[in-house]
PyMOL Python script that loads the backbone (N, CA, C, O; Angstrom):
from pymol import cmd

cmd.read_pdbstr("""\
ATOM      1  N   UNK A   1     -34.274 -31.266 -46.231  1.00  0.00           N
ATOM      2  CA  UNK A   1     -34.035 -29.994 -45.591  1.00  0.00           C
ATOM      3  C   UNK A   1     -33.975 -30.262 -44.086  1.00  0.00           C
ATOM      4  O   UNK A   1     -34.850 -30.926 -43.531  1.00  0.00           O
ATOM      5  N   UNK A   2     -33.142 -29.843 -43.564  1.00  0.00           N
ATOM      6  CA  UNK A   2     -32.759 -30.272 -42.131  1.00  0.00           C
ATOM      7  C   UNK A   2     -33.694 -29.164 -41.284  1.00  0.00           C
ATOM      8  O   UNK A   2     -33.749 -27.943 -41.433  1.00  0.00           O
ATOM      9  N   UNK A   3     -34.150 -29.717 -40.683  1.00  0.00           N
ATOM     10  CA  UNK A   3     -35.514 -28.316 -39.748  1.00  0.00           C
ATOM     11  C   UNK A   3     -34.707 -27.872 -38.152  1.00  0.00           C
ATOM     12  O   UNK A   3     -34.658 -26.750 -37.649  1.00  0.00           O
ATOM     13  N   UNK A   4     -34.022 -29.411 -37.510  1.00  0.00           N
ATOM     14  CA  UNK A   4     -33.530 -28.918 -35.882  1.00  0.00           C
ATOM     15  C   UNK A   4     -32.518 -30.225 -35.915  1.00  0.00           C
ATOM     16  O   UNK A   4     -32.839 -31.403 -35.758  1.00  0.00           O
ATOM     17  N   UNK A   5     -31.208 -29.680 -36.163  1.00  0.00           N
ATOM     18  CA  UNK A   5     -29.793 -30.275 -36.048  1.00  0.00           C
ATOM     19  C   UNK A   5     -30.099 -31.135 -34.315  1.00  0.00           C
ATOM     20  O   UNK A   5     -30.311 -32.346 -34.259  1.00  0.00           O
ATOM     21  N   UNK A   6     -30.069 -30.392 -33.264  1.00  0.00           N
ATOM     22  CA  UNK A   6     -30.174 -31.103 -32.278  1.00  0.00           C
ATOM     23  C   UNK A   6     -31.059 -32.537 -31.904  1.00  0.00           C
ATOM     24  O   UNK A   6     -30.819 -33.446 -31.109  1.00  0.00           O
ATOM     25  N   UNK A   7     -32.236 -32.290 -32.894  1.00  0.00           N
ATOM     26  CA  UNK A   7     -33.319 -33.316 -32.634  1.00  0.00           C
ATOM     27  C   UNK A   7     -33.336 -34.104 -34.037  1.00  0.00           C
ATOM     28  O   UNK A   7     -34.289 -34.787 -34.411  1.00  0.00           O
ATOM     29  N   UNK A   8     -32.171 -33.916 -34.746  1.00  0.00           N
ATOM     30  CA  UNK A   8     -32.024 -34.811 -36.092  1.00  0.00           C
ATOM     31  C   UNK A   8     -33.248 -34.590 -36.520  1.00  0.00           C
ATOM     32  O   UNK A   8     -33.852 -35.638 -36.295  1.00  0.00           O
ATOM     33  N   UNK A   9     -34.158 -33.628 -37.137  1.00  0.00           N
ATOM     34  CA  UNK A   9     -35.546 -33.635 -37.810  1.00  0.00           C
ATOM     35  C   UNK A   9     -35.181 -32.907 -38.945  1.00  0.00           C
ATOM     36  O   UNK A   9     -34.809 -31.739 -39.058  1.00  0.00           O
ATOM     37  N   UNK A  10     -35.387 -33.993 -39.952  1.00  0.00           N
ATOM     38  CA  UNK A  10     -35.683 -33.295 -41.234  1.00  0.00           C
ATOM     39  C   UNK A  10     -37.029 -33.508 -42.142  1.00  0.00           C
ATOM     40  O   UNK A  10     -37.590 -34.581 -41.916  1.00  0.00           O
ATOM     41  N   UNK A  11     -37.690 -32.617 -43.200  1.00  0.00           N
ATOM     42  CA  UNK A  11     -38.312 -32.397 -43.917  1.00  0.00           C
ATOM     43  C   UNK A  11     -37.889 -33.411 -45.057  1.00  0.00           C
ATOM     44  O   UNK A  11     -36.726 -33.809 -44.991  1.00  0.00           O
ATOM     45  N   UNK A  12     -38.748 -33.928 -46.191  1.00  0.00           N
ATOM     46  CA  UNK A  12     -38.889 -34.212 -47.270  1.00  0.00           C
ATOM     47  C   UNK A  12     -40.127 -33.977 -48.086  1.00  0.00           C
ATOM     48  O   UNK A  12     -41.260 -34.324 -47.751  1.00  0.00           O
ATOM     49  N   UNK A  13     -39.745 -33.260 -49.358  1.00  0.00           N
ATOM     50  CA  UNK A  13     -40.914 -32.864 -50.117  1.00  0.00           C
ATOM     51  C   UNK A  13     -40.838 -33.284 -51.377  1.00  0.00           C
ATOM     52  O   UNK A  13     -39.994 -32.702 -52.058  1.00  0.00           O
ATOM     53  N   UNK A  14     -41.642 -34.361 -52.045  1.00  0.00           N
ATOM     54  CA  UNK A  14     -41.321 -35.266 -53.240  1.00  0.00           C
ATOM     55  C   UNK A  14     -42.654 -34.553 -54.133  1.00  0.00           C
ATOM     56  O   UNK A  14     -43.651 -34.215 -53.494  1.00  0.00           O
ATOM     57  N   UNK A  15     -42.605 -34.343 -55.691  1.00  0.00           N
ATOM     58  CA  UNK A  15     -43.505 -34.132 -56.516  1.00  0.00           C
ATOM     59  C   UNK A  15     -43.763 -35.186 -57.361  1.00  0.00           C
ATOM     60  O   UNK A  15     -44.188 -35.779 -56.370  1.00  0.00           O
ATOM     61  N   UNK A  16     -43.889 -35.858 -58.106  1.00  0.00           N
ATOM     62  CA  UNK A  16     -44.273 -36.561 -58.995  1.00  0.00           C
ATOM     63  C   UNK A  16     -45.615 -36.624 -60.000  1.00  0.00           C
ATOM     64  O   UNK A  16     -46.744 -37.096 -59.867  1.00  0.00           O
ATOM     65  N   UNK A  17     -44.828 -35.816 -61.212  1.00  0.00           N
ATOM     66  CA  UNK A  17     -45.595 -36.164 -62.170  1.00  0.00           C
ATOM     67  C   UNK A  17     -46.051 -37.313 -63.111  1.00  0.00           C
ATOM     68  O   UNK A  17     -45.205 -37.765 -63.882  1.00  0.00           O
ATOM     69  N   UNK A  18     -47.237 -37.799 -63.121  1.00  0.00           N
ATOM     70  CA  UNK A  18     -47.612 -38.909 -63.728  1.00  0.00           C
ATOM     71  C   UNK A  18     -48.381 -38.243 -64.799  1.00  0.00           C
ATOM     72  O   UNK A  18     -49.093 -37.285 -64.496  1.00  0.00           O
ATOM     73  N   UNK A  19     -48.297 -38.735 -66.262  1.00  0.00           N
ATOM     74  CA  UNK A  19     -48.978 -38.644 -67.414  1.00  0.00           C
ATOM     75  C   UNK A  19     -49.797 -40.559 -68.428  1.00  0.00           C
ATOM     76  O   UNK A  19     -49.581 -41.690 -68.863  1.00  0.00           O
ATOM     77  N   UNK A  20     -50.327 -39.941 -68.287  1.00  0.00           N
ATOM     78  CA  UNK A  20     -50.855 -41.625 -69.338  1.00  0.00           C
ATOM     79  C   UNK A  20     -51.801 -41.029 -70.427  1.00  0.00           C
ATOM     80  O   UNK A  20     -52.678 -40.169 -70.344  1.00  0.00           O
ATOM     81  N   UNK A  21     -51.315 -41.797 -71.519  1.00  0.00           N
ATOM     82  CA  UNK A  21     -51.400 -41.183 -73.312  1.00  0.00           C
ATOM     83  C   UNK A  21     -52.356 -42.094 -73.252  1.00  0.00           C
ATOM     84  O   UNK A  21     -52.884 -41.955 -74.355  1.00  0.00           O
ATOM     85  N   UNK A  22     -52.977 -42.995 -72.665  1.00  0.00           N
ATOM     86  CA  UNK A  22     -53.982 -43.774 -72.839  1.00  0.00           C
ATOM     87  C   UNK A  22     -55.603 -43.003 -72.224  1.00  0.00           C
ATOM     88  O   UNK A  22     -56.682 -43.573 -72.063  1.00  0.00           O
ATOM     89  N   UNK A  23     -55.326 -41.869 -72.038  1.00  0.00           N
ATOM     90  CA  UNK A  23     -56.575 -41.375 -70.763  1.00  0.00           C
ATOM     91  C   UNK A  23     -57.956 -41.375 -71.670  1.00  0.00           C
ATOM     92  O   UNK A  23     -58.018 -40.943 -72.821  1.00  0.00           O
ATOM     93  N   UNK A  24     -58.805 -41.818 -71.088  1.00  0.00           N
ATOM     94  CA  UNK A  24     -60.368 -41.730 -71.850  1.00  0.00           C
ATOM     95  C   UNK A  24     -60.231 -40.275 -72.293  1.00  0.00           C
ATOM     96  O   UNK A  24     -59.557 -39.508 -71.606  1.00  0.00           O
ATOM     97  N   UNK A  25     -60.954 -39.776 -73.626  1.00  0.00           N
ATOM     98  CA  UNK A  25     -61.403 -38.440 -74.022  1.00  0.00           C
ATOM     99  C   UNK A  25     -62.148 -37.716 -72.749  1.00  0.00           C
ATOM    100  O   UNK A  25     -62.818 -38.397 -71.973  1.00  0.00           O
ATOM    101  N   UNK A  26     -62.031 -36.620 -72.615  1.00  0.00           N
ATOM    102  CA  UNK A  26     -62.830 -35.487 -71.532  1.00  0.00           C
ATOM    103  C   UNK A  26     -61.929 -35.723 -70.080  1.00  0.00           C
ATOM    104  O   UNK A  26     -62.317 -35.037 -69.134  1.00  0.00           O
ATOM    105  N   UNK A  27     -60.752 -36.642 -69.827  1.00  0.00           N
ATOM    106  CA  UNK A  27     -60.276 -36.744 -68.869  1.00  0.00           C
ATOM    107  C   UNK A  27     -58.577 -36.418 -68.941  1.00  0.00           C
ATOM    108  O   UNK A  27     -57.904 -37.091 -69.721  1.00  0.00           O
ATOM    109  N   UNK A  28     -57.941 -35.395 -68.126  1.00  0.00           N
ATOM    110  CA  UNK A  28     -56.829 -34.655 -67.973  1.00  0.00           C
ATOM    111  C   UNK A  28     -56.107 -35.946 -67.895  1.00  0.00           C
ATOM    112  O   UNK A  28     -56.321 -36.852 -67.091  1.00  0.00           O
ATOM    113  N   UNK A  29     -54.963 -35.895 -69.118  1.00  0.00           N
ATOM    114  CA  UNK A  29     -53.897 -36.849 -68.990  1.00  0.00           C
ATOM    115  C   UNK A  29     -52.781 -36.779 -68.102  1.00  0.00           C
ATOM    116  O   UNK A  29     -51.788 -37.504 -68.037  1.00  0.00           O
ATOM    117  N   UNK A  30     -53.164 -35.634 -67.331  1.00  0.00           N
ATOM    118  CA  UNK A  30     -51.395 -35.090 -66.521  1.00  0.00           C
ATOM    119  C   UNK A  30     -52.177 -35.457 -65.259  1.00  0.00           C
ATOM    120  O   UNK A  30     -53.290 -34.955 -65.102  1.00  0.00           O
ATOM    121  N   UNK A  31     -51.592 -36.437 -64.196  1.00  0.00           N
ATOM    122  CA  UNK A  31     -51.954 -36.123 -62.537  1.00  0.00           C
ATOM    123  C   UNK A  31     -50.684 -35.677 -61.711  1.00  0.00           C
ATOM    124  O   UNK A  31     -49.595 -36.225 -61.878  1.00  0.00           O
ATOM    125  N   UNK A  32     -50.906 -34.551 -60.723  1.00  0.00           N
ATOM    126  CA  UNK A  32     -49.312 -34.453 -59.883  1.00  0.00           C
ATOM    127  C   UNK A  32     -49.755 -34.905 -58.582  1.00  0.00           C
ATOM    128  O   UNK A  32     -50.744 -34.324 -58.134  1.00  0.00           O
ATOM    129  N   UNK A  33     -49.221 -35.837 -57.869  1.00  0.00           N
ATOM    130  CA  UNK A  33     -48.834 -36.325 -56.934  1.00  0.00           C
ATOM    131  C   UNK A  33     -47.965 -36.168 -55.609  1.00  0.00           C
ATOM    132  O   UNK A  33     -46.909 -36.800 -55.628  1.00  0.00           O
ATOM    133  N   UNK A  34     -48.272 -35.335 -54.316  1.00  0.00           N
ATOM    134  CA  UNK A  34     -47.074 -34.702 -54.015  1.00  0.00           C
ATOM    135  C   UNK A  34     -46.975 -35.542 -52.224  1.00  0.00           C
ATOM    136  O   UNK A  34     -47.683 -36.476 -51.847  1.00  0.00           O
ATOM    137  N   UNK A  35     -46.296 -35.102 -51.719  1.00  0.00           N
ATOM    138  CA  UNK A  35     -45.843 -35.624 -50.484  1.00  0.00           C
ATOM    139  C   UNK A  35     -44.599 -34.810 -49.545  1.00  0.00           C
ATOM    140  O   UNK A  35     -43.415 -34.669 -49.850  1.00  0.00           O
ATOM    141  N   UNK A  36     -45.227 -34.400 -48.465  1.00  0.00           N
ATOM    142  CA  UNK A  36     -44.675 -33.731 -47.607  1.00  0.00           C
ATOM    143  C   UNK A  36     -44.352 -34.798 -46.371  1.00  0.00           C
ATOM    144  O   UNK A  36     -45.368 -35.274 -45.865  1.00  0.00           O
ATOM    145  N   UNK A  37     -42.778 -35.351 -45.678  1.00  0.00           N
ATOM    146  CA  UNK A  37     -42.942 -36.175 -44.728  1.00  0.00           C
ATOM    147  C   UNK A  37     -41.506 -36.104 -43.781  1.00  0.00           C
ATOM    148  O   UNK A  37     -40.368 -36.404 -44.142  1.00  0.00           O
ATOM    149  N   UNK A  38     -41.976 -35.589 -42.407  1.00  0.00           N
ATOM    150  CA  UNK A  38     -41.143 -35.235 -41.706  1.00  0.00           C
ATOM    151  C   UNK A  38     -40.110 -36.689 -41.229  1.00  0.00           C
ATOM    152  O   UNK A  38     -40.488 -37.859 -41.288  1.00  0.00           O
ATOM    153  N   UNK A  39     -39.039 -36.308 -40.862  1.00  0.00           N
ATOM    154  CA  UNK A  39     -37.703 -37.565 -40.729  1.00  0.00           C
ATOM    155  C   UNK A  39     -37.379 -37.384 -39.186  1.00  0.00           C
ATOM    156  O   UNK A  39     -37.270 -36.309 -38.597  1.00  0.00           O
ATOM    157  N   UNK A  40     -37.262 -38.534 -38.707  1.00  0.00           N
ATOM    158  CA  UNK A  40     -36.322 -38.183 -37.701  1.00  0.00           C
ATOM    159  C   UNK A  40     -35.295 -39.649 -37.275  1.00  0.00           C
ATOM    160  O   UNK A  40     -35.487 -40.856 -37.125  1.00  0.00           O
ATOM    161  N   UNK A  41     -34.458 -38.957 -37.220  1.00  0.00           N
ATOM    162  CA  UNK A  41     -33.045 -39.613 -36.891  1.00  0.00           C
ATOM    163  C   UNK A  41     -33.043 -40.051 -35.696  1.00  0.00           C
ATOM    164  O   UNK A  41     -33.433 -39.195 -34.902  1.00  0.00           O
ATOM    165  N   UNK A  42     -32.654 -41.429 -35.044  1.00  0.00           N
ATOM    166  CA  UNK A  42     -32.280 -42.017 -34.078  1.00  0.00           C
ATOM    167  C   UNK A  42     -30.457 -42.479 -34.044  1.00  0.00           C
ATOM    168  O   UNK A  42     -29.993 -43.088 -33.080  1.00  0.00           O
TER     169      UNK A  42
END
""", "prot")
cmd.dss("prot")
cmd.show_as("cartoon", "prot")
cmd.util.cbc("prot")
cmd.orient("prot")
């Protein structure tokens, strides 16, 4: 997502879901993972 054309700054926002069928009993097999990370262009 482009935030300021003049100063080339853009946004990136990544999700990633991770699951493992191996998880000990009493522990949530789903983790989400996320990441917000601003860009800038030279």
């Amino acid at each position: 997502m482009l935030l300021d054309e003049a100063m080339n700054l853009s946004m990136k926002v990544s999700l990633l879901d991770r699951y493992d069928n191996h998880a000990p009993v009493g522990i949530k097999p789903n983790d989400l993972d996320y990441a917000v990370t601003l860009l800038r262009g030279f």
